[in-house]
C-alpha positions as CSV (number, residue, x, y, z in Angstrom):
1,X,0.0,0.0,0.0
2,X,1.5,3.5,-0.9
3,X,0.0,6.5,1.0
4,X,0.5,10.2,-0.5
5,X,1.0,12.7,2.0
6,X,0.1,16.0,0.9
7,X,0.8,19.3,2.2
8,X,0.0,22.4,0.0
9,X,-1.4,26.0,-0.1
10,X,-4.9,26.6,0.9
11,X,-5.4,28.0,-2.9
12,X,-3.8,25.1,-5.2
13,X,-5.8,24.1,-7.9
14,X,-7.3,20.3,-8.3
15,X,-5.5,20.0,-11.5
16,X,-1.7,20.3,-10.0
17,X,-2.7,18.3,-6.9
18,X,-3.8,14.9,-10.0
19,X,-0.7,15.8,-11.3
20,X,1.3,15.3,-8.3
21,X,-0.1,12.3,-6.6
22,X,1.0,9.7,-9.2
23,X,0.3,6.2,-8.5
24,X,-1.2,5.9,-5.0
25,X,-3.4,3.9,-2.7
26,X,-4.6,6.0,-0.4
27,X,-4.5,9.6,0.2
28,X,-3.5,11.7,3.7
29,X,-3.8,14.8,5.0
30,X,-4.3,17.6,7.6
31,X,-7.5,18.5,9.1
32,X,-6.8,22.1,7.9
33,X,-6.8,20.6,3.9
34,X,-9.2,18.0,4.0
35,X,-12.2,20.5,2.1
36,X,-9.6,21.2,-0.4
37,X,-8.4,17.4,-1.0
38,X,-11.8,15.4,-0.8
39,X,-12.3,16.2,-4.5
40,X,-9.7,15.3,-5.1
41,X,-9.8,12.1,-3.6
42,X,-13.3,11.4,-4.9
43,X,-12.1,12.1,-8.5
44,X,-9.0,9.9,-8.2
45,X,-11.8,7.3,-6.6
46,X,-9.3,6.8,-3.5
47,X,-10.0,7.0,0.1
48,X,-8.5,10.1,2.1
49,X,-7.1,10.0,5.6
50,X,-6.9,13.4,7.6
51,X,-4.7,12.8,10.5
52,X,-3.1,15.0,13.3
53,X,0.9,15.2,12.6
54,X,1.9,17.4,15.1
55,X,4.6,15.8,17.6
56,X,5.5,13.9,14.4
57,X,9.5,13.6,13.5
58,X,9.9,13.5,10.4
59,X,13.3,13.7,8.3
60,X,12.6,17.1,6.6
61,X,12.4,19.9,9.2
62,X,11.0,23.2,7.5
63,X,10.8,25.7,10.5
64,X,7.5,27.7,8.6
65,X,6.6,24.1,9.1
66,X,7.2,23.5,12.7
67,X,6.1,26.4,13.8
68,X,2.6,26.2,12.2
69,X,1.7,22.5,12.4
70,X,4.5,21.1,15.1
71,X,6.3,19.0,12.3
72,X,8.9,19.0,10.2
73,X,6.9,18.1,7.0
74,X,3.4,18.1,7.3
75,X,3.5,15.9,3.9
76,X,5.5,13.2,5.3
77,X,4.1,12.9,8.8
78,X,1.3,12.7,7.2
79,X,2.5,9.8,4.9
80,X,3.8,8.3,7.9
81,X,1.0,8.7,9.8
82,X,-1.9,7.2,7.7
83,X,0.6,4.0,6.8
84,X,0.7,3.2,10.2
85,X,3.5,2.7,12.5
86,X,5.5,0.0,10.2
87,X,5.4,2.4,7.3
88,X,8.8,3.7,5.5
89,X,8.8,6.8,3.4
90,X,10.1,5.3,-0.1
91,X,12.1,8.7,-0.4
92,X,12.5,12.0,0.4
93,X,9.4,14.8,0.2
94,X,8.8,15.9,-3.4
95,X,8.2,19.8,-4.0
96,X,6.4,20.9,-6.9
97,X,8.0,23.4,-9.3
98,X,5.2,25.6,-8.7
99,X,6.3,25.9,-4.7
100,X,2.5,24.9,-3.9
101,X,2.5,20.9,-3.5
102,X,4.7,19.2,-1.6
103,X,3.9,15.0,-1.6
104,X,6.1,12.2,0.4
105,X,5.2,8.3,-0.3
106,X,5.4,5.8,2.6
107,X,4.8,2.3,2.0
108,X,3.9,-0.3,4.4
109,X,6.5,-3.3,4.2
């Protein structure tokens, strides 16, 4: 199972975030982008998961990040999160060029 964890801006359109997810099972997010992702998820026909990530290490450590969510990378503790606690992020976080996406896979093993 490969989750996407997403974190973008409030205003990023549907098109860029179809773009970005590429080939996952499940999608996860904050509680603050949930409205913005659930079409998302219902036009890609895959379940979303909005979890908490704050408290959540995670191996990229932005401190806009920290300081408004209390995590590193709200993409990959969110990854991490929705896998469960076996889950391995496949890689490091993926930015979009645009600067509004940011995505980071973690599989279960």
């Amino acid at each position: 199972m490969k989750v996407a964890g997403i974190g973008c801006r409030a205003d990023t359109p549907l098109e860029a975030l179809a773009h970005a997810v590429g080939n996952a099972d499940v999608l996860a997010t904050i509680p603050e982008r949930a409205a913005l992702l659930r079409p998302l998820a219902d036009h890609l026909g895959l379940p979303l998961r909005i979890v908490s990530v704050a408290g959540v290490e995670t191996p990229t450590r932005s401190p806009r990040v920290q300081s408004l969510h209390a995590t590193g990378s709200v993409a990959e503790a969110a990854a991490l999160v929705a896998a469960g606690p076996t889950a391995r992020l496949t890689g490091p976080r993926i930015a979009s060029a645009c600067g509004r996406i940011t995505i980071a896979i973690a599989e279960v093993p």
